[in-house]
DODRENVO-90440 format. One record per residue (C-alpha): residue in one letter; x, y, z. Coordinates in steps of 0.02 Angstrom, whole numbers. Example, Ala and Ser with C-alpha at 12.3 -4.5 7.8 and 13.67 -1.06 7.14 Angstrom:
BEGIN
- A/615/-225/390;
- S/684/-53/357;
//
This chain:
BEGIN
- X/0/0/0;
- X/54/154/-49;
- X/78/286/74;
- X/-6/467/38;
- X/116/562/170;
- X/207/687/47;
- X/382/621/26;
- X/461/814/57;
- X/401/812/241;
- X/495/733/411;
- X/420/592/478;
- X/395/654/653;
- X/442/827/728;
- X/610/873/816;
- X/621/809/980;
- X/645/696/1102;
- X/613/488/1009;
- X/607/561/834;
- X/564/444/694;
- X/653/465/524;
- X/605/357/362;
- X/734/289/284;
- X/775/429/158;
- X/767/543/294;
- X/911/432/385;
- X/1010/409/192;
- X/1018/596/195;
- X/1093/642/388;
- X/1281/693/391;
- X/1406/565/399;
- X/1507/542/548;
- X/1637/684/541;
- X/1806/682/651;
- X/1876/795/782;
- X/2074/725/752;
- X/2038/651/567;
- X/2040/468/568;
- X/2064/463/766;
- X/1936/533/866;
- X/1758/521/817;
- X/1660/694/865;
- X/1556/685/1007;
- X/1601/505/1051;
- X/1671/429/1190;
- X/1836/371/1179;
- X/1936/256/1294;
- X/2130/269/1282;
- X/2208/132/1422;
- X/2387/81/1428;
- X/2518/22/1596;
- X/2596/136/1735;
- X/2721/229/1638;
- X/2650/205/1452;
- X/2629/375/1429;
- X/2438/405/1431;
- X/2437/568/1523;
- X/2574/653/1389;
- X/2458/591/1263;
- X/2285/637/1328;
- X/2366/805/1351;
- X/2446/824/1172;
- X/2273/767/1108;
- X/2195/898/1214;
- X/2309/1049/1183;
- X/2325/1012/995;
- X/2106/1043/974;
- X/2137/1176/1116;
- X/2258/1276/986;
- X/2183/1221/815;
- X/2354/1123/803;
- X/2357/973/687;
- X/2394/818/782;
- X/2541/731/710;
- X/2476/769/530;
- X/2289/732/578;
- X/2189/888/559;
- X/2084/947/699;
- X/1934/1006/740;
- X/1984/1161/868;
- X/1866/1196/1001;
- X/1853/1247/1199;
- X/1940/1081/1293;
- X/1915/1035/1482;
- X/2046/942/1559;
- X/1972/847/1705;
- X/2181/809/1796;
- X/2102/697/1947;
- X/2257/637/1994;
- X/2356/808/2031;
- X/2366/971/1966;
- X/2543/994/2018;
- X/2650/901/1893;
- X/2500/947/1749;
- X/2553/1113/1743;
- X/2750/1063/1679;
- X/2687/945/1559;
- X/2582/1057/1509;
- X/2725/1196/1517;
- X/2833/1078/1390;
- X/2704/1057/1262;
- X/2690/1252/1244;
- X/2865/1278/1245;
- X/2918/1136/1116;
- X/2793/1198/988;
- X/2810/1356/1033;
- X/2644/1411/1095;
- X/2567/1558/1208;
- X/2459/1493/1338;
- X/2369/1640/1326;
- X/2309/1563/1157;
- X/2266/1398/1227;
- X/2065/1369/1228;
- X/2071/1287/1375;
- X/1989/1237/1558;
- X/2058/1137/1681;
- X/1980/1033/1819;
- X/2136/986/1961;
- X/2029/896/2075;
- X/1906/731/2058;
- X/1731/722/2033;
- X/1607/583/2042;
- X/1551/544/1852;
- X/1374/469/1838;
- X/1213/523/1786;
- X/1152/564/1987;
- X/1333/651/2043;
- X/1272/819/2125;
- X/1473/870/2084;
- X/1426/880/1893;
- X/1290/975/1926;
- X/1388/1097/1996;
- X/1520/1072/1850;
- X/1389/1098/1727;
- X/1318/1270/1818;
- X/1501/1333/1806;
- X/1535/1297/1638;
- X/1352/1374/1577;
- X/1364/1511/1719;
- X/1565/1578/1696;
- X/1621/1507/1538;
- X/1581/1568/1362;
- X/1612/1429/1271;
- X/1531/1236/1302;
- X/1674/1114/1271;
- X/1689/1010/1096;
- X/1828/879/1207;
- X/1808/837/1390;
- X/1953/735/1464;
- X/1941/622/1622;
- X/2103/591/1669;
- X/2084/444/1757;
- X/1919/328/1768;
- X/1975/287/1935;
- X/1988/453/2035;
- X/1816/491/1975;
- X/1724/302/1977;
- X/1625/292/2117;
- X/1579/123/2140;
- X/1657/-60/2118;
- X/1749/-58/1900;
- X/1707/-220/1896;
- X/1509/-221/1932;
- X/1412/-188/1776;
- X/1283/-89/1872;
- X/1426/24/1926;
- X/1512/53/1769;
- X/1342/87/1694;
- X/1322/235/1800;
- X/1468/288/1744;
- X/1431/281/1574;
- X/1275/381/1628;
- X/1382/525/1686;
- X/1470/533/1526;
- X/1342/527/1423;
- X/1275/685/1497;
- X/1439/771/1463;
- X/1426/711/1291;
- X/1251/749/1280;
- X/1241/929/1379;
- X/1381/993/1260;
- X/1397/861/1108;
- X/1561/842/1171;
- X/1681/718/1132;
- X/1745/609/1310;
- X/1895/524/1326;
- X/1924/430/1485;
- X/2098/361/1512;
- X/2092/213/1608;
- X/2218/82/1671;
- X/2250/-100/1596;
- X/2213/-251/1704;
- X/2384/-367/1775;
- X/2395/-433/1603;
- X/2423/-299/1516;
- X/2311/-335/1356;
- X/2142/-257/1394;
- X/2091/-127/1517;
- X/2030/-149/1686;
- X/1838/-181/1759;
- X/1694/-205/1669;
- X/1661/-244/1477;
- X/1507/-153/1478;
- X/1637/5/1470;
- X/1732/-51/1310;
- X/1551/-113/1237;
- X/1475/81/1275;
- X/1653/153/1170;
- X/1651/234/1021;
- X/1826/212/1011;
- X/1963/127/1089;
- X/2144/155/1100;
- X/2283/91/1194;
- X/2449/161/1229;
- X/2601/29/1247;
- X/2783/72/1294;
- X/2919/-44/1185;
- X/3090/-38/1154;
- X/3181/89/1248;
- X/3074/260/1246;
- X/2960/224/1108;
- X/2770/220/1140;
- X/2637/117/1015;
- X/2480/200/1009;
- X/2352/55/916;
- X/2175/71/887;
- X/2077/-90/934;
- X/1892/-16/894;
- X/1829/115/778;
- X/1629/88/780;
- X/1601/175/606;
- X/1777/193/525;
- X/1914/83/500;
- X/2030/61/653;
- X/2198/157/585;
- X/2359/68/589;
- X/2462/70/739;
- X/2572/240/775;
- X/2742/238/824;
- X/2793/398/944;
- X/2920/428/1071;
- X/2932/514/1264;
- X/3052/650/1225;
- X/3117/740/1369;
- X/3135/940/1347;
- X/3180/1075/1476;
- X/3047/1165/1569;
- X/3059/1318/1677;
- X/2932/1345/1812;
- X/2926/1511/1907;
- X/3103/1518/1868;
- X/3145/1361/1932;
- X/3238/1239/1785;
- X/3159/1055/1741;
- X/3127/934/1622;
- X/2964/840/1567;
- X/2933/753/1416;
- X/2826/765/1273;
- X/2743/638/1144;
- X/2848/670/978;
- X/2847/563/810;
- X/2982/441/850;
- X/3051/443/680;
- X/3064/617/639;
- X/3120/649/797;
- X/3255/520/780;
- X/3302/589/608;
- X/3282/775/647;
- X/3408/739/802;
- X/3542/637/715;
- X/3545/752/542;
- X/3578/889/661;
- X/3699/814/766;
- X/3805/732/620;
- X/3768/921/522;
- X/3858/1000/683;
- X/4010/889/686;
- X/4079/999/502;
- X/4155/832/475;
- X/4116/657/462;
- X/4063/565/636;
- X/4111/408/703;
- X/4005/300/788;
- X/4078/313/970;
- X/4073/500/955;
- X/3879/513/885;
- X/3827/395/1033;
- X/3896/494/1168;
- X/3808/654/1093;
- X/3644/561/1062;
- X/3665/477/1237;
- X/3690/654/1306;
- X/3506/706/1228;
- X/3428/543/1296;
- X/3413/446/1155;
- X/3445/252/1198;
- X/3576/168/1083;
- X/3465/48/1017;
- X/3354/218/976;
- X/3508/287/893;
- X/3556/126/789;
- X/3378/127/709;
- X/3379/302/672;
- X/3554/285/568;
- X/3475/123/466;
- X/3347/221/414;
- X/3443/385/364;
- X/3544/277/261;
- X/3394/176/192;
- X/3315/350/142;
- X/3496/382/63;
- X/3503/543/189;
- X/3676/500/247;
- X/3809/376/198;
- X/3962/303/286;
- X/4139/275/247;
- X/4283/219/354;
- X/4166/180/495;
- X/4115/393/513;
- X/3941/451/445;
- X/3906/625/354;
- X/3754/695/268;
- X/3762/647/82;
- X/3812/809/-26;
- X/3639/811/-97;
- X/3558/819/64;
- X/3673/947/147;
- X/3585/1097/51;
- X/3421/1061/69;
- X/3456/1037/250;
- X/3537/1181/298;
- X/3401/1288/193;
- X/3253/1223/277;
//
C-alpha cells in the first residue's frame, strides 16, 4: 500500500524519540572527526595503557592540539574549547603542560582551555557535575567540543568491575557528551595482564573508540586502535617520550613530550652529524645522542633508516650527510 504522506516532509517533529524514514536517515551527515581518522566527534573514547605508558602526555597532546587548532601529528583537527578533568594532581600537569607550549612554541594565553585539578564523581546522579555543569554554563563562554577524564578511577564511584557500577558511569558521561555534544575520553588503566583494560566490559562495549597506549623498546610508545565503531581502526602509530627542559617560576626542569619517534630520531641525528663539520664516528655520535637521551638501540635505528632514505652515507666507519642532502638541509 502506498503511502499518501508527501515524501518532502519529516516523519515526526524534532524532539525527544524522533522517527526518520529511511530517506530521511540516507540523507543525515556522515560521521565527521575531531582529530581526522582518530577521534570520532562527540564520542566517547577510551585510551588505556600500563603505569608509565605515557597516557597522560598523550591525553594532554590530544587535548592541547584541538585547544590551539594544532594538527595532531599530521591529523587535522577540529579546534574547540577543551576541559581537562587532571584527577590525579594538578601539580606536575602544569610542567607537562609547560613543555608542550614551549616545544611547539605556543602562548598559553592562546590555549582554549579549562582545567579541572581535583576529582569528581562521574554518573548520571553526581550532585558534583551539577555543579560542573552550572560553572561551565554560568562563567564560561564557550561549552566544550573535548572533555578529558584523566583517570576513570579518581572519579568512579563504585566497584569497575560491577556492571551496574560502570553503567552509572557511562550515565555521567553521556551527559557530558550529551549537555555539550562533546567528545569524552576517559583514560583508564589495563588489568595485571596488560592486554585489555581494567573492570567491566560493559565500558569497552558503551566506546566509540578505543585506544591503547604501549611502551616498547627503549622510549618508544605504540599508540594502536583496537575499535573504531564507524571507520576503520587506523594502523598502529609509532611515537616517542622525549624529554625537553621546562622552567617553572624560574625554577629549571625537564618533562617530556609525545613526539613522532622517527622524525624525531632523524631531525636529532641530521643535526647532530650536520654540527660535527666533519664526518662522525660512531663512538662520538653515541655519546652526543646519549647526552640528549636517546637510547643506543634508539640511535642505531635512526642511522639504518637515514641511510635507507639515502640521507647519509658512511665510509671508514664515520657518517656525514650525503652532498645532496646537505643543502636542502641547511636551507630548511
Amino acid at each position: 500500500m502506498t503511502s499518501s504522506r508527501p515524501s518532502i516532509l519529516a516523519l515526526t517533529r524534532s524532539g525527544p524519540l524522533r522517527l526518520f524514514d529511511t530517506v530521511e536517515l540516507l540523507r543525515m551527515p556522515p560521521p565527521h572527526w575531531l582529530v581526522h581518522g582518530i577521534l570520532p566527534a562527540g564520542g566517547l573514547v577510551g585510551l588505556y595503557g600500563q603505569p608509565g605508558a605515557g597516557k597522560t602526555f598523550l591525553a594532554i597532546d590530544l587535548a592541547m592540539c584541538v585547544a590551539s587548532g594544532h594538527p595532531w601529528h599530521g591529523h587535522e583537527v577540529l579546534s574547540g574549547f577543551v576541559l581537562y578533568v587532571s584527577a590525579e594532581g594538578g601539580t606536575g600537569i602544569g610542567k607537562r603542560a609547560q613543555a608542550w607550549l614551549s616545544t611547539l612554541g605556543v602562548d598559553p594565553h592562546e590555549l582554549n582551555m579549562a582545567w579541572l585539578t581535583e576529582s569528581i564523581p562521574v554518573s548520571s546522579t553526581s550532585e558534583d557535575m551539577d555543579v560542573l555543569f552550572r560553572r561551565l554554563n554560568d562563567e564560561i563562554e564557550q561549552h566544550p567540543t573535548l572533555v578529558i577524564i584523566d583517570t576513570l578511577a579518581r572519579c568512579f564511584d563504585g566497584n569497575e568491575n560491577l556492571q551496574e557500577d560502570m553503567g552509572r558511569f557511562i550515565a555521567g558521561v553521556d551527559r557530558l557528551r550529551r549537555e555539550f555534544t562533546a567528545t569524552v575520553i576517559v583514560v583508564h588503566h589495563t588489568r595485571l595482564d596488560a592486554e585489555r583494560e581494567r573492570g567491566s566490559t560493559a565500558f569497552r562495549g558503551a566506546a566509540d573508540t578505543m585506544l591503547s597506549i604501549a611502551r616498547k623498546r627503549g622510549d618508544s610508545r605504540i599508540l594502536s586502535c583496537n575499535k573504531q565503531k564507524d571507520a576503520e581502526e587506523f594502523a598502529d602509530l609509532s611515537f616517542e617520550l622525549k624529554v625537553v627542559p621546562v622552567t617553572m617560576r624560574g625554577v629549571e626542569d625537564t618533562s617530556c613530550v609525545i613526539a613522532d619517534a622517527k622524525k624525531s630520531r632523524e631531525s636529532l641525528l641530521i643535526s647532530l652529524i650536520q654540527q660535527s663539520q666533519e664526518p662522525i664516528s660512531f663512538s662520538d655520535l653515541l655519546a652526543l645522542t646519549t647526552a640528549a637521551h636517546m637510547s643506543p638501540a634508539t640511535m642505531k635505528r635512526g642511522l639504518r633508516e637515514l641511510r635507507e632514505n639515502h640521507q647519509i652515507v658512511k665510509q671508514n666507519g664515520r657518517y656525514q650527510l650525503r652532498a645532496e642532502y646537505l643543502g636542502s638541509w641547511a636551507g630548511s
